[in-house]
C-alpha positions in Angstrom: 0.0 0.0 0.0 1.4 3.7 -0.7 2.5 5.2 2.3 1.1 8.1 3.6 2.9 11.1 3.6 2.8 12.9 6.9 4.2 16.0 7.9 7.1 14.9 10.4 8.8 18.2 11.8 6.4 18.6 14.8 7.4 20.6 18.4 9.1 18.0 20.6 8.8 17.7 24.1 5.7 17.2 25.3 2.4 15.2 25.9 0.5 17.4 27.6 -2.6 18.8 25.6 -1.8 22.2 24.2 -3.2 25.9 25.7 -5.9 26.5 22.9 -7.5 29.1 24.5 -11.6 28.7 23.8 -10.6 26.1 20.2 -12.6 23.6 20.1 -9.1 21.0 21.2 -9.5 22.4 24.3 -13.5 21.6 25.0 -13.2 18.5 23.5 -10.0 17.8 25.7 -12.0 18.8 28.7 -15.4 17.1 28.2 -13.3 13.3 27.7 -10.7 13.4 29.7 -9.8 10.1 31.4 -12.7 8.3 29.5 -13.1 4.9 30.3 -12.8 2.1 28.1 -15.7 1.5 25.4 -16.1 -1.4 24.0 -18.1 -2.1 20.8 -20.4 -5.4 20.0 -19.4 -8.4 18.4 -20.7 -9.6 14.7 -23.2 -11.9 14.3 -23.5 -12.8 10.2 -25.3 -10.7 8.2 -24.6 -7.5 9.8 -23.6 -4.7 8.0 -19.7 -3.7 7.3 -20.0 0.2 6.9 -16.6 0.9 4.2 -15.3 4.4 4.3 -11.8 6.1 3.0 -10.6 8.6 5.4 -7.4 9.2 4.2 -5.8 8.9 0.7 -8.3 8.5 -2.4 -9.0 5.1 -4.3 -7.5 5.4 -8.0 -9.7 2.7 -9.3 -13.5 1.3 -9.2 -12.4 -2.5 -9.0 -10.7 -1.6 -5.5 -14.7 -1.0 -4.2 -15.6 -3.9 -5.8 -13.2 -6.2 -4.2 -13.7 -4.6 -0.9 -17.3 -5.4 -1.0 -17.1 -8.8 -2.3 -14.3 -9.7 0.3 -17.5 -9.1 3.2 -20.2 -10.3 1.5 -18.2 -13.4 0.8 -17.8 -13.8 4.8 -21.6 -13.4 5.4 -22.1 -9.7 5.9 -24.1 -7.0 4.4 -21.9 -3.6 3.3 -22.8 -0.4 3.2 -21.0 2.3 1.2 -19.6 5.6 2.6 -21.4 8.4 0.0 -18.2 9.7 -1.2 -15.7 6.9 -1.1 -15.1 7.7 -4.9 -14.9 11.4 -4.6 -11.0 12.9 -4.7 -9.4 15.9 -3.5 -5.9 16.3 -4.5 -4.9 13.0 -3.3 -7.6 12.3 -0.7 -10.6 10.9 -0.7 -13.0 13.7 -0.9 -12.7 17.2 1.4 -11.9 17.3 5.2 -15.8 17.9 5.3 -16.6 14.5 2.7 -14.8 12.2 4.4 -15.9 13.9 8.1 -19.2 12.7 6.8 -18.6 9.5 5.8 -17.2 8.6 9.4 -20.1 10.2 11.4 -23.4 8.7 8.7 -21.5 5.1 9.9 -21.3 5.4 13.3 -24.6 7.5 13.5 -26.4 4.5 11.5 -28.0 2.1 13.8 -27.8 -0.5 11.0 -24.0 -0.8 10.8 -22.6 -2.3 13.1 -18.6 -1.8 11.9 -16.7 0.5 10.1 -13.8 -1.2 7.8 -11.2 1.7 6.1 -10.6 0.9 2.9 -7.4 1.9 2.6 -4.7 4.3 4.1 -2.4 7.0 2.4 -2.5 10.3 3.9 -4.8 13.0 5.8 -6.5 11.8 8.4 -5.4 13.8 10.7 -7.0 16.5 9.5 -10.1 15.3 10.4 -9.5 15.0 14.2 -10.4 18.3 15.5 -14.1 18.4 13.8 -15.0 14.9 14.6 -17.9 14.8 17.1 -16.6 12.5 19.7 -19.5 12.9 21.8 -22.3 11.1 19.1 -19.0 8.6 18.1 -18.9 7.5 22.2 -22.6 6.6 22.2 -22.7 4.7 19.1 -19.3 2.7 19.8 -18.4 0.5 17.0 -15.5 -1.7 15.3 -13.2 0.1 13.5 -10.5 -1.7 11.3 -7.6 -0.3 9.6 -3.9 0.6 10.1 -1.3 2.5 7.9 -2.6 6.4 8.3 -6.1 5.4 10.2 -3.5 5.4 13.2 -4.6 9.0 13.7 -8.0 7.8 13.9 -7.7 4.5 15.9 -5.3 6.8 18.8 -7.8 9.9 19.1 -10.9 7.6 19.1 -9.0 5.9 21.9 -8.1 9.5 23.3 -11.4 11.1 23.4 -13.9 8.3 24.0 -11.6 5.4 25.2 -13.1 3.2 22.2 -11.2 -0.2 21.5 -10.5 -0.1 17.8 -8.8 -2.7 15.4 -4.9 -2.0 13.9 -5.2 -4.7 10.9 -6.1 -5.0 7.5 -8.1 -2.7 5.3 -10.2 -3.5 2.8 -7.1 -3.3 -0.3 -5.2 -5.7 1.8 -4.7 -9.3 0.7 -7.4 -11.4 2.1 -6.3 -15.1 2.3 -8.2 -17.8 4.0 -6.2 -17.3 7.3 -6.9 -13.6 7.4 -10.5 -14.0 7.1 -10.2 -16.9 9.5 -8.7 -13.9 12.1 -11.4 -11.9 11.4 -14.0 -13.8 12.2 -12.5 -15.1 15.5 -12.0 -11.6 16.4 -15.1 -10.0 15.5 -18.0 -13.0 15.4 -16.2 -15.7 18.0 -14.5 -12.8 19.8 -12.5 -15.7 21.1 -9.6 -14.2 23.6 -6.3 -14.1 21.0 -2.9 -15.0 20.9 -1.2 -13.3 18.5 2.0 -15.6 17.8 4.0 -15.3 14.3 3.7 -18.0 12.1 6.2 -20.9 12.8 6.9 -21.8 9.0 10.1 -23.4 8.1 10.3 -24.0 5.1 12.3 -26.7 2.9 14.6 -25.0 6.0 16.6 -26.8 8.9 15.5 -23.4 11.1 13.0 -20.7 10.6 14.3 -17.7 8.2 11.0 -15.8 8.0 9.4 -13.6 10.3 11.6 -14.6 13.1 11.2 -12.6 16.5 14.2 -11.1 18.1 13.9 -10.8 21.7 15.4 -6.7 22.5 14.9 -7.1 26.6 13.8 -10.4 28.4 10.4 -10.5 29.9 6.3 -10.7 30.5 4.2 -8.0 31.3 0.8 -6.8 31.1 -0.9 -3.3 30.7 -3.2 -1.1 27.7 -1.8 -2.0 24.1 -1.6 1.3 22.1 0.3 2.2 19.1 0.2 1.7 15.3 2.2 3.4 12.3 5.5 5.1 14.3 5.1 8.4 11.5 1.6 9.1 12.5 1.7 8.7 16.1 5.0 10.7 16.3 2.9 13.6 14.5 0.6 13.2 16.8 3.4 14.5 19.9 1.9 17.5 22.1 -1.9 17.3 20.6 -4.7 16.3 22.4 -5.6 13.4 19.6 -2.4 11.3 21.5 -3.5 9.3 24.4 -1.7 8.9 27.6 1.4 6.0 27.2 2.1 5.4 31.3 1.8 2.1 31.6 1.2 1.1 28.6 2.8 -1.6 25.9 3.5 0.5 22.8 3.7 -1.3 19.8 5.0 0.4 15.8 5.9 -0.8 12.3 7.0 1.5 9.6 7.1 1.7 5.8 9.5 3.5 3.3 11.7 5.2 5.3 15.0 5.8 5.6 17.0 5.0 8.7 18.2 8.1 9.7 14.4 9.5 10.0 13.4 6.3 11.9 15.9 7.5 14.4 14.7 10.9 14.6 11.0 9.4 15.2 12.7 7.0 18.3 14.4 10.4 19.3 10.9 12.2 19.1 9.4 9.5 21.5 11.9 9.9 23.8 11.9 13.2 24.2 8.5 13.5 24.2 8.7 11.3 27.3 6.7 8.0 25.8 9.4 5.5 26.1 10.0 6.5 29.4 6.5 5.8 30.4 5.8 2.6 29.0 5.7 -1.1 30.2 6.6 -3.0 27.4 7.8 -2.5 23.6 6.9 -4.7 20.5 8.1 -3.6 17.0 6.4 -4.8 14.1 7.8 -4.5 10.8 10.1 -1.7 8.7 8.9 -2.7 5.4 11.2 -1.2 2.9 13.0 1.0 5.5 17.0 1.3 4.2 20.1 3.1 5.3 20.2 6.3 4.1 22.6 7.9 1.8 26.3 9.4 1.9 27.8 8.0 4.9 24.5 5.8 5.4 22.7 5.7 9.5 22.7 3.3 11.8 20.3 0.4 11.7 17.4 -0.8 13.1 19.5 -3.2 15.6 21.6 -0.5 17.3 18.7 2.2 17.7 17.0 -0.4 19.7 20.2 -0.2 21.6 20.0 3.3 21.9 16.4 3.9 23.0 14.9 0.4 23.5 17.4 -1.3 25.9 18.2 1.5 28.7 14.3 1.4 29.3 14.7 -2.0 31.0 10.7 -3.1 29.8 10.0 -6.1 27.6 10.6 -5.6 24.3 10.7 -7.4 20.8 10.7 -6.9 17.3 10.0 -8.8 14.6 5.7 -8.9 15.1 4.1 -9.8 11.9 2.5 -5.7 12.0 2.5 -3.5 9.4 2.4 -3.2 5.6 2.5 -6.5 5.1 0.0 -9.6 4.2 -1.5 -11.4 7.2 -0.7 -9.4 9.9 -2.1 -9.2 13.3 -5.4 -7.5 14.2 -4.6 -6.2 17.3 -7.4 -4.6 19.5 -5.8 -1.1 20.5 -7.1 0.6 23.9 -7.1 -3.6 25.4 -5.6 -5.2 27.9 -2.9 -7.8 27.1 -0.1 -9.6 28.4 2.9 -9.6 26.0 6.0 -12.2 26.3 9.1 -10.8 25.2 10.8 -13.6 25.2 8.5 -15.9 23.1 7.0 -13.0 21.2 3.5 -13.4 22.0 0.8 -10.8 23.1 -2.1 -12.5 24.9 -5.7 -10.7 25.0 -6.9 -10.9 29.0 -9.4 -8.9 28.9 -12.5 -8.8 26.0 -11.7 -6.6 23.5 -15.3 -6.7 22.5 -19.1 -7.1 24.2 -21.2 -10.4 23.2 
C-alpha cells in the first residue's frame, strides 16, 4: 500500500494537551478526559460492514468492488460511505466529505462496523471536527492501520473506544486472514497473537523470526500503530496517555536516519520513558540512508529500546504486510518478550 505522507517536523517535548485558548481542542479535551474504556459489539453474520476512505483516495473502481465482495463473501451485508469515490488532491474527498462519511457510519444504527478501505495520507486532518461525543454513544468496530492510526489513537483518546490495527479493505485477504477476522469479531475468542512458525524446505525458521530486545512478561493497555503518524501526533490532544502502557509500531518507506529521529521524538517526548513494554512490528522497505548511510534498526534499539529495561521485541508480523495481526488497540494484554506473543486478558469486544 502507498505510504502516507505525513508532515514529520512537529514541536518535541511534550504530551501534555496544548493551551488552545476557547478552540474547540480544548473543549473537547476537557469534556473526555480520562474516559473509560468503550467497548463495541461483536458480529453476528449478516450485519452490515460500513466501508469508508478517510485518508488517501481510491484510484480505481475494482478496489470498491473487491472490498465489498471480500465481506459479502464472509456473510455480511456492506454499506458504502457516499463519497468513497470522490478525490481531492490526493484524498478521498474534502476534510468535510470524508468527516461525513465517518459520522453517517457510526450515526447508522444499521452498521454495526466501520472497515477503512485503505490508508495513504490526511487523516489527521479530520480529528479536530470529529464529534466525539455522538461517536462514544454509538461505539463500534473500527479496522484499519497505515494512516487510520490518527483515527484509531484519538478515538481511543477522546472516547476510550477499543479499535482494530489490521487490515483494510485493499489488503490481501487469504483464507487465514478471514479466519482472524471472524475469530476476532464474530467468535471474539480471547487471542494470541504468535508469528507464524513456517520453516520451510529449511533446517531453522528464516522468516518472520522474532528477536527478543529485553527479556520479559508484562501486562498493561496495548496502544500504538504506524511510528510516523503517532509521532505527529506528539503534544496534541488526539495522542493518548502512554504510562503504563505496551506500545507497539511498524514502519514503511523510510530511511534510517528518519526512523531515528522518530525514536528520538518518542523519547523526548517522554513516551518510552513511560511505558511497560515495547513490540516492534515491521520496517517494510526501510533502508540506510545515503552518503555516509545511518545506523540500523538493531543499534537504535540499543540506543532507545534497551536502557528502558521493559520487555521488548521486534519482529511482530505488523505492518504493511500480508496477514498481519489485528490487534485490538485501547485492550488489555499480556505480551511475552521472550517468546513473542501478546495474549488478550481482557474482552476486547461485548457479546
Amino acid at each position: 500500500m502507498e505510504k502516507r505522507v505525513f508532515i514529520k517536523s512537529i514541536a518535541l517535548g511534550t504530551l501534555a494537551i496544548p493551551v488552545l485558548g476557547a478552540g474547540r481542542a480544548t473543549a473537547i479535551a476537557a469534556e473526555f478526559a480520562g474516559a473509560a474504556t468503550l467497548l463495541a459489539k461483536k458480529l453476528y453474520p449478516g450485519d452490515t460492514i460500513g466501508l469508508i476512505t478517510p485518508a488517501g483516495v481510491l484510484d480505481d473502481e475494482e478496489s470498491i468492488i473487491i472490498a465489498r465482495e471480500i465481506f459479502e463473501t464472509l456473510g455480511f451485508k456492506v454499506k458504502e460511505g457516499k463519497h468513497i469515490r470522490s478525490r481531492y488532491g490526493n484524498l478521498a474527498g474534502t476534510d468535510q466529505e470524508r468527516i461525513a462519511d465517518i459520522h453517517d457510519m457510526f450515526a447508522d444504527k444499521a452498521v454495526k462496523a466501520i472497515v477503512c478501505i485503505r490508508g495513504g495520507s490526511g487523516t489527521s486532518r479530520l480529528l479536530d471536527r470529529l464529534d466525539y461525543k455522538m461517536i462514544a454513544q454509538n461505539p463500534k468496530i473500527l479496522l484499519g492501520y497505515s494512516d487510520i492510526t490518527a483515527l484509531i489513537l484519538a478515538l481511543y483518546a477522546k472516547t476510550g473506544l477499543v479499535t482494530f490495527h489490521g487490515a483494510v479493505g485493499i489488503s490481501t485477504w487469504t483464507k487465514k486472514l478471514a479466519e482472524a477476522f471472524n475469530a476476532q469479531f464474530v467468535a471474539n475468542k480471547p487471542a494470541v497473537f504468535e508469528n507464524p512458525k513456517s520453516k520451510g524446505d529449511n533446517i531453522v525458521q528464516t522468516k518472520d523470526r522474532i528477536a527478543t530486545i529485553s527479556p520479559g512478561v508484562t501486562d498493561g493497555v496495548l496502544l500504538g500503530g504506524n511510528m510516523t503518524v503517532l509521532t505527529g501526533l506528539c503534544g496534541t490532544p488526539y495522542l493518548p496517555d502512554f504510562k503504563d502502557k505496551i506500545l507497539f509500531i511498524e514502519e514503511v518507506d523510510e530511511d534510517m536516519e528518519r526512523v531515528d529521529r522518530m525514536f528520538c521524538q518518542l523519547k523526548n517526548a517522554g513516551i518510552l520513558a513511560v511505558i511497560k513494554g515495547f513490540i516492534f512490528g515491521k520496517c517494510t522497505n526501510c533502508k540506510p540512508s545515503g552518503g555516509y548511510g545511518s545506523v540500523t534498526l538493531d543499534q537504535l534499539f540499543n540506543d532507545y529500546i534497551k536502557p528502558l529495561n521493559v520487555p521488548a521485541y521486534s519482529g511482530a508480523v505488523i505492518g504493511h504486510i500480508a496477514e498481519q495481526f489485528i490487534l485490538p488497540v485501547g485492550a488489555k494484554v499480556k505480551m511475552d518478550a521472550s517468546q513473542g506473543t501478546i495474549t488478550l486478558i481482557e474482552a476486547a469486544l461485548k457479546d
